[in-house]
N, C-alpha and C positions, 0 to 999 in steps of 0.2 A: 504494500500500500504506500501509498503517497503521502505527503505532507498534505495535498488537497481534500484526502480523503480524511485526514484527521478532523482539520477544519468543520468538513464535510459531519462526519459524526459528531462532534461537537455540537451542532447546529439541531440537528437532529434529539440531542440529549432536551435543547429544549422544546423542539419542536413537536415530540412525541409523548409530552405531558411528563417524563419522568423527572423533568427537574419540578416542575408544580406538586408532584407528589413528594419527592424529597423533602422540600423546602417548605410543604404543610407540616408533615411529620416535624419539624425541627421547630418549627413556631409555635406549634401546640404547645412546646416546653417551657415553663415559663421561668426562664434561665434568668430572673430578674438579681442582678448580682449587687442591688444597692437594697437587697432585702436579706437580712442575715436568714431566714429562714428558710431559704434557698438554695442552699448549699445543697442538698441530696438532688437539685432538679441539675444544679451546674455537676455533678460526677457522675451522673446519668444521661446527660449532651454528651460526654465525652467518651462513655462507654458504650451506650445503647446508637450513637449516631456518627460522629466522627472515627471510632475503631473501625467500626464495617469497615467504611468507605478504605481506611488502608488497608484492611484486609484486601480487598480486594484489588488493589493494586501491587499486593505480596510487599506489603511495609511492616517490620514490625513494629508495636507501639507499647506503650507504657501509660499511666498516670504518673505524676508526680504532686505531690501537696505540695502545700503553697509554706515556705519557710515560717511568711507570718500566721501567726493565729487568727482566724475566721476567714481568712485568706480564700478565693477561689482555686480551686486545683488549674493543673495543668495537663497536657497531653505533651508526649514528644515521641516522633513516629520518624523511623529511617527505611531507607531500602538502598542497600551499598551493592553499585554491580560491577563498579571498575575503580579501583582508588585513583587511575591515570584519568578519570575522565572529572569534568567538572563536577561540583555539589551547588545547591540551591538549598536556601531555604524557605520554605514557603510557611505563611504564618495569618492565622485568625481569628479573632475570637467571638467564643460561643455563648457570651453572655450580652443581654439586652439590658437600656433603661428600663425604671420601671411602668407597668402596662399603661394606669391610667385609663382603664376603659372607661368610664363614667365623663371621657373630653373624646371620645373616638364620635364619628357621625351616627345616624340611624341606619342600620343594617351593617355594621364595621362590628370586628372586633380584634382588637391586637394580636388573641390568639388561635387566629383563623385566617386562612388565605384567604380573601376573598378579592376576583377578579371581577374589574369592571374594566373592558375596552383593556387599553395597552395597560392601565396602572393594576400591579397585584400589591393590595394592601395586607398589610401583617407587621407585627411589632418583629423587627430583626431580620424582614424581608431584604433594607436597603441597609442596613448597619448591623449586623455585618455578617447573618449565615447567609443571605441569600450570594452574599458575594464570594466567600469561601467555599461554599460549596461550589458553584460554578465552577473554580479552580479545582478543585481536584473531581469534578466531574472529567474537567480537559485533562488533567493527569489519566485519567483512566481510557480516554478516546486514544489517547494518544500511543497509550500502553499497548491498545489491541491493535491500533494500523501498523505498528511497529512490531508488531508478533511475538507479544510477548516481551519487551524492554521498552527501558526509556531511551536507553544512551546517555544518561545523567545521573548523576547519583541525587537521591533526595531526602532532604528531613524537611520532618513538618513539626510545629510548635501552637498548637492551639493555648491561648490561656481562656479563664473565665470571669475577669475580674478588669476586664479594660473600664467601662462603665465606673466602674468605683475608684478609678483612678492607678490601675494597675498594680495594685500591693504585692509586694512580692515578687514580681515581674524581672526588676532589674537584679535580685539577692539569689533566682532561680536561677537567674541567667548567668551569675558570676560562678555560681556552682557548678553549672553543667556547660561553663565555653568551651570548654574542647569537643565537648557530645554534638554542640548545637554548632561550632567553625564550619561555616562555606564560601564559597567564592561570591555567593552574590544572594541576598533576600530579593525573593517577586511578590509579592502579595497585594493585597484588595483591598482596600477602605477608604472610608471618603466619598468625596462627589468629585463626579467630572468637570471641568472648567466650562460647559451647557452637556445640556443632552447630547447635541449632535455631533458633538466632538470629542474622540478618544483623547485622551487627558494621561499622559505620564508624570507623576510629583517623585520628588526626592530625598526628600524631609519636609522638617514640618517649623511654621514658627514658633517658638516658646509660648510660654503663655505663666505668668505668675499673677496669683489675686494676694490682694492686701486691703485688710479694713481701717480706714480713718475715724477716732471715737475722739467726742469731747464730753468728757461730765464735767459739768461746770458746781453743777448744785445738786440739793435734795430738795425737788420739789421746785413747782412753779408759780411765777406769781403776776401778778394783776399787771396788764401790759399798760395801763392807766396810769399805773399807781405808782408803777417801777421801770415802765418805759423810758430809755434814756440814761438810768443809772445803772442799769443789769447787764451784762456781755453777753449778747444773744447767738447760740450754741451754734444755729444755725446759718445766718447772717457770718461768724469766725469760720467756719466749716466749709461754707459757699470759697469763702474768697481765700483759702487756704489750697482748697482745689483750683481754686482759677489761678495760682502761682503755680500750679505742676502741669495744665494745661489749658490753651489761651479759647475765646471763644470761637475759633476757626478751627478746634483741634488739633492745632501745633503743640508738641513736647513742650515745656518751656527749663527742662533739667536737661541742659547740655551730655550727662551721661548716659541718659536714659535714651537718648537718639541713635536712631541706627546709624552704627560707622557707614561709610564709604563702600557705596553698592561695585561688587566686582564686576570687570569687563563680561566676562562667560554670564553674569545672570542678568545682565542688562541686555546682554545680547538675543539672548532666551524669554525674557518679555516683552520683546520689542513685538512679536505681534499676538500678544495674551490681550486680551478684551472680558475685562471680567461683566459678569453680568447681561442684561437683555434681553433676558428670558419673557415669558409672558407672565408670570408668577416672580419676579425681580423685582425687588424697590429700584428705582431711579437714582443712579449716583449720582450723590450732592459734588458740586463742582466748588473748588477754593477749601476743599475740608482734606485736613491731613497736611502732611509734610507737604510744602511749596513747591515748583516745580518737576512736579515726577507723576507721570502719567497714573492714569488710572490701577493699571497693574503693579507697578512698581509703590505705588503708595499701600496696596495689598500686601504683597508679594516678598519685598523688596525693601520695606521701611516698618519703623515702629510705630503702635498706636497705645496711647490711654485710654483707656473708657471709665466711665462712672458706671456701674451697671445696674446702682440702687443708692437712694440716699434719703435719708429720714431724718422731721426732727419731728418733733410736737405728735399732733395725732391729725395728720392729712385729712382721714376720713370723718372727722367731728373735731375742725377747729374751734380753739376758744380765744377770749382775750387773754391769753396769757403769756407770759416767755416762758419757753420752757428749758427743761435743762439740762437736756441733753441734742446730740449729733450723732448721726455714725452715717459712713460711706464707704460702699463694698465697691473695689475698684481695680481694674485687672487693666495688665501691662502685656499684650501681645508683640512680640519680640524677634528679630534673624540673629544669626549669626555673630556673635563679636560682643554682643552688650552685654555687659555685665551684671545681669537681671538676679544672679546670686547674690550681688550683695545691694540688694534695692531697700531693704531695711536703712541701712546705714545712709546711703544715698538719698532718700524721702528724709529721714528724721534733719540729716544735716541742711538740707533745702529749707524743709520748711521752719528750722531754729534760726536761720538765716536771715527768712522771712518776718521771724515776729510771731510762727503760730509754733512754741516752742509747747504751747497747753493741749495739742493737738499728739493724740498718741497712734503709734503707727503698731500694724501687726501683719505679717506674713500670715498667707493661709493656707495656700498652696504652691509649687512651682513645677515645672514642664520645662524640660530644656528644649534650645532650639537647635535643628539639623539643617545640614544642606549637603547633598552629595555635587558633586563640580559634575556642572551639564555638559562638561568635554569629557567625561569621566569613558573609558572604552564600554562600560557596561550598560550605560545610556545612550550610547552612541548603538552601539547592537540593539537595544531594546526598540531603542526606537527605528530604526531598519526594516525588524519586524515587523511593527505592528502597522508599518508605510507598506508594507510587501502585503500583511493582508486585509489589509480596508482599502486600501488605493490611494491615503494619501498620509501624509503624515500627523502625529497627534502633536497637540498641542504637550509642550514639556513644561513645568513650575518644577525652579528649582527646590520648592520649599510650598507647602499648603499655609494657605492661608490661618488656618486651624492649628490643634494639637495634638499628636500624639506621644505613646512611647519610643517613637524612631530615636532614640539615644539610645538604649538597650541594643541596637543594633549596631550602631555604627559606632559606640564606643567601648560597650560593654563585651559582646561578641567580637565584633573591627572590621564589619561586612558592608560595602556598599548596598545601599536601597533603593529600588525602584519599585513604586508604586503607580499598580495602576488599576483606579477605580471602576468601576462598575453599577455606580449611582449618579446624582443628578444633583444640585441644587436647591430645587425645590420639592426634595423626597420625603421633607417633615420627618425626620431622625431625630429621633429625641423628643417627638410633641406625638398629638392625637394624628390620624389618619397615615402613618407611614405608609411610605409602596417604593414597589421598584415599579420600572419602565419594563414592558417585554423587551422591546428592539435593542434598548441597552443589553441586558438581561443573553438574548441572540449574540451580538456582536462582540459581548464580554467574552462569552464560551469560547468562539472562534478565535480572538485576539489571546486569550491563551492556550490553546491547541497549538497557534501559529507560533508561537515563543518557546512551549515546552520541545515543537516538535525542531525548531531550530535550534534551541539549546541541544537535542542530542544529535547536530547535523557540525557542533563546534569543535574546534580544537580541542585537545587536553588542556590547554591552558585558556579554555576562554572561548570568549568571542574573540570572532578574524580580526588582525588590525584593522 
């Protein structure tokens, strides 16, 4: 058989309903992994649903617990046929937010496939089994045109705990890098840069949140009575944040801006056009970093957001001051900033500033990756996937968004290339989730085409 025949079968995987039946089975599960009570449904994804699937590609697999306590477990699945030939690592996870059905529409339900037209709705359709599965659906297409082999060697890493912020994820990883060492991670998640565009990403931007609190007093008092003599929480709080970011949202902390964008990823968004969809907000023009196009102010630069900010009681104001502030506010971040020590950097700004009563706290942090768009393994990938769509996808060197791609690239030492199999407007993380079919089609195929090229490579790789 052919590499058109894998394609070919691919297509077919979904054409002939067996990925719709897959992919129900695996959503019924309600692998809600920001529910500790959940744990028996996430070791029962990874036994009852993901083992098969390498079984039958003659991989063998394991569970592994999670180092931490409450921790989702893990899967780690190999199948070694040549140590001379390349390895991959393929990787996904089997856990969803949680369901939420009581915000899904009338006739929806998180944990039921249900197809209308192109869109299949279901909680973890588009984030993130519908998309792993896919992939090693193609691993297995791939298997049988090839008569029984890949020509690759392959491990697979399923966790179940991305949703909760990956606990454990990087301490698994440090334990088992020699088990989990390949020459290259492929794998799935995310949305594509539109629908109708195959979309390769690289890493991802950081992402750290930190809350801004002022208590001023115990208790509030008559804005009559005391307006004027009282330092009003909210009012310090406002303009404490408009010193860390201006009304156009520019950075206004010299550190906290993204260095100096490199040649290769200015090169690489020179024609990314984010957004335009029909379900798109309209980008605001003049917001963000000054001079840099649309995608690069995404892609390519830093942003602050305020994500929440309270004082008093918004939903039954009174005449009072009140006495307290707080503001939850996240720093999306590339390459280079030094978002680790953004504690130190906020407190000395704002001490600077005069709001020295204004106390700062870390809550979470995400580091940020970028593999080099000249990288040979991006340069092959994307070859590919030009050879089987007919034209070439769009490349970001880095997702807008967050993941764990540092586990990879720093903890294992593997370049990454991702490439999605969702959309934009797939509503991940909210009421109505779905994948697109035609995505859904064209994703099978687009790895069919890469698995079956990877075992078509060098021992060392992809061709220069």
């Amino acid at each position: 058989m052919s590499r058109t025949d894998a394609i070919a079968r691919a297509a077919g995987y979904v054409d002939s309903g067996a990925f719709r039946t897959e992919l129900s089975r695996r959503v019924a599960l309600r692998t809600e992994s920001q529910d500790p009570a959940a744990l028996p449904e996430l070791h029962r994804y990874l036994t009852a649903e993901i083992g098969p699937s390498l079984d039958r590609i003659g991989a063998r697999w394991r569970v592994v617990e999670n180092p931490l306590p409450g921790g989702g477990p893990f899967l780690v699945g190999h199948r070694d046929e040549d140590p001379a030939r390349p390895t991959v690592l393929v990787y996904g996870h089997g856990d969803v937010v949680l369901g939420q059905p009581e915000r899904w529409r009338d006739g929806l339900s998180p944990w039921t496939v249900t197809v209308e037209g192109e869109r299949w709705y279901g909680r973890g359709t588009a984030d993130n089994k519908g998309q792993h599965t896919l992939n090693l659906a193609a691993l297995e297409q791939v298997l049988a045109a090839r008569g029984g082999r890949l020509g690759f060697n392959l491990k697979v890493l399923v966790e179940t705990g991305e949703e909760a912020g990956s606990a454990g994820l990087r301490e698994m990883a440090a334990a088992h890098a020699d088990e989990l060492a390949a020459d290259v991670l492929i794998a799935s998640d995310g949305p594509r840069l539109a629908a109708e565009r195959p979309t390769v990403f690289l890493g991802s931007r950081g992402a750290v949140g930190f809350t801004l609190r002022l208590d001023l007093r115990h208790g509030t008092y008559h804005s009559g009575n005391w307006g004027g003599l009282l330092r009003n929480p909210g009012t310090v709080l406002a303009n404490a944040i408009a010193s860390l970011v201006d009304g156009r949202g520019l950075i206004r902390v010299p550190e906290l801006r993204a260095p100096d964008m490199p040649e290769p990823v200015r090169r690489a968004l020179a024609d990314i056009t984010p957004g335009g969809g029909p379900d798109d907000p309209a980008i605001d023009d003049g917001w963000g970093e000054p001079g840099l196009s649309p995608a690069e102010r995404l892609l390519g630069a830093n942003a602050l957001e305020v994500l929440a900010f309270t004082t008093g009681t918004p939903d039954a104001p009174v005449n009072a001051i009140p006495a307290t502030a707080r503001a939850h506010c996240q720093l999306r971040f590339v390459v280079g900033t030094p978002a680790h020590d953004l504690a130190r950097i906020v407190r000395e700004h704002l001490d600077a500033h005069g709001f020295d009563m204004v106390e700062v706290e870390v809550d979470f942090a995400m580091a940020a990756t970028r593999v080099d768009p000249d990288h040979p393994w991006v340069r092959w990938s994307v070859a590919s996937i030009a050879r089987t769509t007919g034209a070439p996808p769009a490349v970001l060197p880095n997702l807008g968004g967050s993941l764990p791609n540092d586990v990879f690239t720093d903890v294992i030492g593997v370049p990454t290339v991702w490439v999605p199999h969702s959309y934009p407007a797939c509503a991940q993380h909210g009421p109505d989730e779905h994948l697109l079919a035609p995505i859904a089609r064209e994703g099978a195929q687009i790895m069919a085409g890469l698995f079956w090229d990877l075992g078509e490579s060098g021992p060392d790789g992809p061709p220069a």
